[in-house]
C-alpha positions in Angstrom: 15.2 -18.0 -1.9 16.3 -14.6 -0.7 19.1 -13.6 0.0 20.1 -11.1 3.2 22.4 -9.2 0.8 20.3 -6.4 -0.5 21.9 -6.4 -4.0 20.1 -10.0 -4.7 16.6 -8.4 -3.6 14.0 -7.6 -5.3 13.5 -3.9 -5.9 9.7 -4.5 -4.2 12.1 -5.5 -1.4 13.7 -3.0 -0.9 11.0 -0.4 -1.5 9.0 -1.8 1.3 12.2 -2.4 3.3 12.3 1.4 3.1 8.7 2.2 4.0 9.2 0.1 7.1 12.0 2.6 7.7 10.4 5.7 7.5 6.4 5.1 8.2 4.7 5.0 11.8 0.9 4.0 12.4 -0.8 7.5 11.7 1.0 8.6 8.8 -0.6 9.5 5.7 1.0 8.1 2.4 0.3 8.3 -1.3 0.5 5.6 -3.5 0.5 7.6 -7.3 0.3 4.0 -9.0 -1.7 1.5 -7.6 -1.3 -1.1 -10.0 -2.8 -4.8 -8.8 -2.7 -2.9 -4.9 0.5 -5.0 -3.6 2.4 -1.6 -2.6 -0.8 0.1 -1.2 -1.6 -3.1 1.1 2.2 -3.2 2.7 1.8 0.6 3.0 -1.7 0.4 4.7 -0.5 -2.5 7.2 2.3 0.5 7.9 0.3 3.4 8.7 -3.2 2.2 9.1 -4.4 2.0 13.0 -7.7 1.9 14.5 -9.1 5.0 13.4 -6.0 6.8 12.2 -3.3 6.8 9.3 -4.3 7.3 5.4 -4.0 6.3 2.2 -4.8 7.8 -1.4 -3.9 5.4 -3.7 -4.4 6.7 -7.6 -4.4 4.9 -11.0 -5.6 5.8 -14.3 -6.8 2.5 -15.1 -9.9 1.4 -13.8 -9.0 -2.4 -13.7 -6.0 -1.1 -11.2 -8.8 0.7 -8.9 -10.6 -2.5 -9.1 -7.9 -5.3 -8.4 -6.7 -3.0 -6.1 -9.8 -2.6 -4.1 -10.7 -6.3 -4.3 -6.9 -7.1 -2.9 -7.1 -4.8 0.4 -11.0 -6.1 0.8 -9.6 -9.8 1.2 -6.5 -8.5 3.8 -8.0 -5.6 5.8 -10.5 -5.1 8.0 -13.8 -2.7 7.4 -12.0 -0.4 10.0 -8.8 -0.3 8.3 -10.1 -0.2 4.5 -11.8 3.3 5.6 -8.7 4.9 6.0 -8.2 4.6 2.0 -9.2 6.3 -0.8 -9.0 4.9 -4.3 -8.8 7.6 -7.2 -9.0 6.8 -10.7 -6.9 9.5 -11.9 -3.5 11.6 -11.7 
């Protein structure tokens, strides 16, 4: 259970709590760790629109790029997941 006193949330919480804040459908974002793709999906339902918005989303590991890829295929649409860019790298 969550609480509605943001010391007891999770720091992913409040992170996305924060992108909400400050992101509009057409932005263009950079997620430098991708990691399993949790934080580049609740950025890419932020800024991604039909046709407009961005993400690069890096890793170094290649099993990042990978469950990363695999996550946003199963939650976004063909539209949507061509607005990203996955980059094994720094």
């Amino acid at each position: 259970m969550h609480s509605s006193f943001s010391l007891f949330r999770s720091h992913l919480d409040l992170a996305h709590q924060y992108f909400e804040s400050l992101l509009n459908i057409g932005d263009f974002v950079i997620d430098a760790t991708c990691g399993n793709g949790h934080d580049t999906l609740a950025l890419a339902r932020l800024v991604l629109g039909d046709g407009v918005g961005g993400i690069q989303a890096y890793d170094l590991q290649e099993k990042a790029i990978e469950n990363t890829r695999k996550l946003l295929e199963k939650n976004l649409s063909k539209r949507q997941l061509e607005g990203i860019c996955l980059i094994q790298g720094c």
